[in-house]
N, C-alpha and C positions, 0 to 999 in steps of 0.2 A: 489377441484375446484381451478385452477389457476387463480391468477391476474398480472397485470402488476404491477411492482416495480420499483423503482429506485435506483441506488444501485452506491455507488462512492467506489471503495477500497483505494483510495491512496489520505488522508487528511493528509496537518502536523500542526504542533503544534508551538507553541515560543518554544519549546525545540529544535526544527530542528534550526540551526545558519541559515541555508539557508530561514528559514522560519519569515515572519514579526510578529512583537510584537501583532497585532492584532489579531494575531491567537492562542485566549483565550478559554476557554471551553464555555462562555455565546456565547461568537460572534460567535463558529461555531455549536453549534448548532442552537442557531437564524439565522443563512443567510441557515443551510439546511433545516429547517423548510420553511421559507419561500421561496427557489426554490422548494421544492418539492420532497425534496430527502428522502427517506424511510430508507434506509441503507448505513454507512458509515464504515468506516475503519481507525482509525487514522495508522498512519503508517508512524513514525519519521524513521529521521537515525537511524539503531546499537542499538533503545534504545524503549523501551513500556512503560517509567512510567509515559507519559501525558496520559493514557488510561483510566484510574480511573478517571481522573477528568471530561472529557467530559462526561463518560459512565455514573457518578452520576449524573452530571446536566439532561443530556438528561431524564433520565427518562422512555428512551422505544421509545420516541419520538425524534429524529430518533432513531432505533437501532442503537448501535455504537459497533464495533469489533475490537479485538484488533490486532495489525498486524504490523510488521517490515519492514521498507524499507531494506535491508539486502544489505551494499558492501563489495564487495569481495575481494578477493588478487587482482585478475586482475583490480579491480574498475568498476566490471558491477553489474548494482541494480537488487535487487529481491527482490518482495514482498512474505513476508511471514504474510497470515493469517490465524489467529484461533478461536476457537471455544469460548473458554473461558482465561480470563485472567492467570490461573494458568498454561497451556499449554504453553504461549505467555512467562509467566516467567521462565518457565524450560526451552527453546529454547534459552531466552536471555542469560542466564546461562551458555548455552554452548558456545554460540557466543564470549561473554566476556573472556571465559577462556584462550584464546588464547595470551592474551593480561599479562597475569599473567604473563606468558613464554618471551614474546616482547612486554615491554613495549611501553604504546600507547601515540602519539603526547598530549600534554596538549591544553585544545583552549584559546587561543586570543582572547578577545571579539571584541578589537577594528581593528583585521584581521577579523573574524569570523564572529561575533556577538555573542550574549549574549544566552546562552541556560538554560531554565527556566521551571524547572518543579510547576506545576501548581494545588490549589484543585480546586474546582468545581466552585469559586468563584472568580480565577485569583486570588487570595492571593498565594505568593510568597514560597514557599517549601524548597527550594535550587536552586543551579545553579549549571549544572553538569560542571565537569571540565575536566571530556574527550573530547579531538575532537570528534563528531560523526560523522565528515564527514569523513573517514578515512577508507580504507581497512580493513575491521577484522582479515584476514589473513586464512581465509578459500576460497579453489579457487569455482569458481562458482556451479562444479558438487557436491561437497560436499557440499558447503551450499543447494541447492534444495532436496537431497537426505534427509538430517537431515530433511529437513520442512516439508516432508511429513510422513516421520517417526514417527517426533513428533505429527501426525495427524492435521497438516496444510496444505491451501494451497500452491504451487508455481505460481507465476507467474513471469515470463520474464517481467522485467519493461521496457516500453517505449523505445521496440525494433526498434521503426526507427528513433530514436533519434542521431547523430554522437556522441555523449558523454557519458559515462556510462551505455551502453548496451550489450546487449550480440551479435549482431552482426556487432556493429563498433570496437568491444574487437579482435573478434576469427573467427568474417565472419558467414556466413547462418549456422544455426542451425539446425541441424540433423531431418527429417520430421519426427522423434518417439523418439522427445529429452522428458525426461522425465516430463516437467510441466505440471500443469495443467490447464495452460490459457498465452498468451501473451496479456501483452497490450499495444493501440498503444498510443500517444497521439492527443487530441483533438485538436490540431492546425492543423490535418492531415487532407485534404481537401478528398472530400469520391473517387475523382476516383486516388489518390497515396493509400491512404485504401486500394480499391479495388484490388489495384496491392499486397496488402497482404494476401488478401482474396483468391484470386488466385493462389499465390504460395504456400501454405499453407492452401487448399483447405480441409483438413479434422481436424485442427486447429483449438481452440474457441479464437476468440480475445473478448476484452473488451477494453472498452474508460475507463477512469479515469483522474480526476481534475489536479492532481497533482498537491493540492492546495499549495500555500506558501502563498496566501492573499485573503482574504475573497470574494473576488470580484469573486475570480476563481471559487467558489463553484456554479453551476447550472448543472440543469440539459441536457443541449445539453455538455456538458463537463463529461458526465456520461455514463452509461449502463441500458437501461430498461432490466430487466429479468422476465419471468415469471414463478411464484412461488406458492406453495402452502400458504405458509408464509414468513417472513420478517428474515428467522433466515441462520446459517451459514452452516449447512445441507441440507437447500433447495438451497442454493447456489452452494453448492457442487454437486450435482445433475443437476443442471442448467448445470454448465460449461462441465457435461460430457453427456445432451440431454437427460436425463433420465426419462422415464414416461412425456414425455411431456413437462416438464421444459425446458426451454430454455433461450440461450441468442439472445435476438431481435439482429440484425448487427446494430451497433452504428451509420451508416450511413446511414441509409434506405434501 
């Protein structure tokens, strides 16, 4: 039996620099509990180890999955997510290694901000001292290529975005470019949407928060999909129309 879900893949953390302090493991799952979101995805810069802390508190409620905002050489984003956290670590793994070879920018808290890995409690762990906002050094077709290898997903992050996308980077993207979902962001009013619904007529889009502060977190800033359950299998299923799963159009 399918039901309607809601489902955000792209939540950050205080680890993101880009992301506000308030963005604690208690406070994001209390603001998706209370819009109403079912499944979420934390999904910092370059990095998964705020994942643990949301995924203990939450509890199951929301689901939380683990998943990488992934930039590239060129500096277009891609979310990668997975299934379970030891997949999310082997992919981080590789992402990192690059960095052995070229070494990577140090951050600035007081350019940057303060990146602050988190338990379940907002009790203090360390504070990473890589840039995360920084090019990994993998270009875009190989980072997606590894995501799905590694048995994750790909998605095109906030392709009509003029900044850190895949088509303000390199231009319109191939109609059998290998992801497995674009998505747009929810500032995108439904009939500029519909202009991508259109050109990309046999394409799954998804909405997502792209939260940096709690406030961003609801559901008209999400994806209903409907699912058999709440897990990252029936999501996977969803974004490719399978048996009936689907993803509802983020705009009616």
């Amino acid at each position: 039996m399918l039901n309607p879900y809601w489902v955000d893949l792209h939540v950050h953390t205080a680890l993101s620099p880009c992301g506000e302090l308030e963005m604690g493991a208690p406070e994001i799952v209390d603001a998706s509990r209370r819009a109403g979101i079912d499944i979420i995805a934390i999904s910092d810069h370059n990095i998964i180890d705020n994942f643990p802390a949301v995924s203990e508190r939450a509890e199951g409620s929301p689901v939380v999955l683990p998943g990488i905002e992934v930039q590239t050489a060129e500096d277009i984003h891609v979310l990668a997510i997975f299934r379970d956290f030891s997949l999310a670590e082997s992919f981080q793994a590789w992402l990192w290694k690059i960095w052995a070879k070229m070494p990577p920018t140090m951050n600035d808290p007081d350019i940057f901000g303060d990146q602050v890995v988190i338990d379940k409690d907002d009790g203090i762990v360390r504070m990473e001292e890589v840039l995360l906002v920084q090019g990994a050094g993998y270009d875009v077709d190989t980072v997606v290529r590894r995501i799905r290898a590694s048995g994750g997903l790909a998605i095109l992050a906030h392709v009509d975005r003029p900044s850190f996308s895949y088509p303000s980077v390199l231009g319109p993207f191939p109609s059998d470019y290998p992801a497995d979902a674009f998505e747009l962001s929810w500032r995108l009013d439904s009939t500029e949407a519909a202009k991508w619904r259109e050109r990309y007529a046999a394409r799954t889009f998804i909405r997502s928060s792209d939260s940096h502060m709690l406030e961003s977190i609801a559901r008209k800033h999400c994806t209903k999909m409907y699912l058999e359950a709440p897990t990252f299998d029936e999501i996977n299923l969803a974004l490719q129309g399978h048996g009936g799963r689907r993803v509802s159009w983020p705009w009616g």
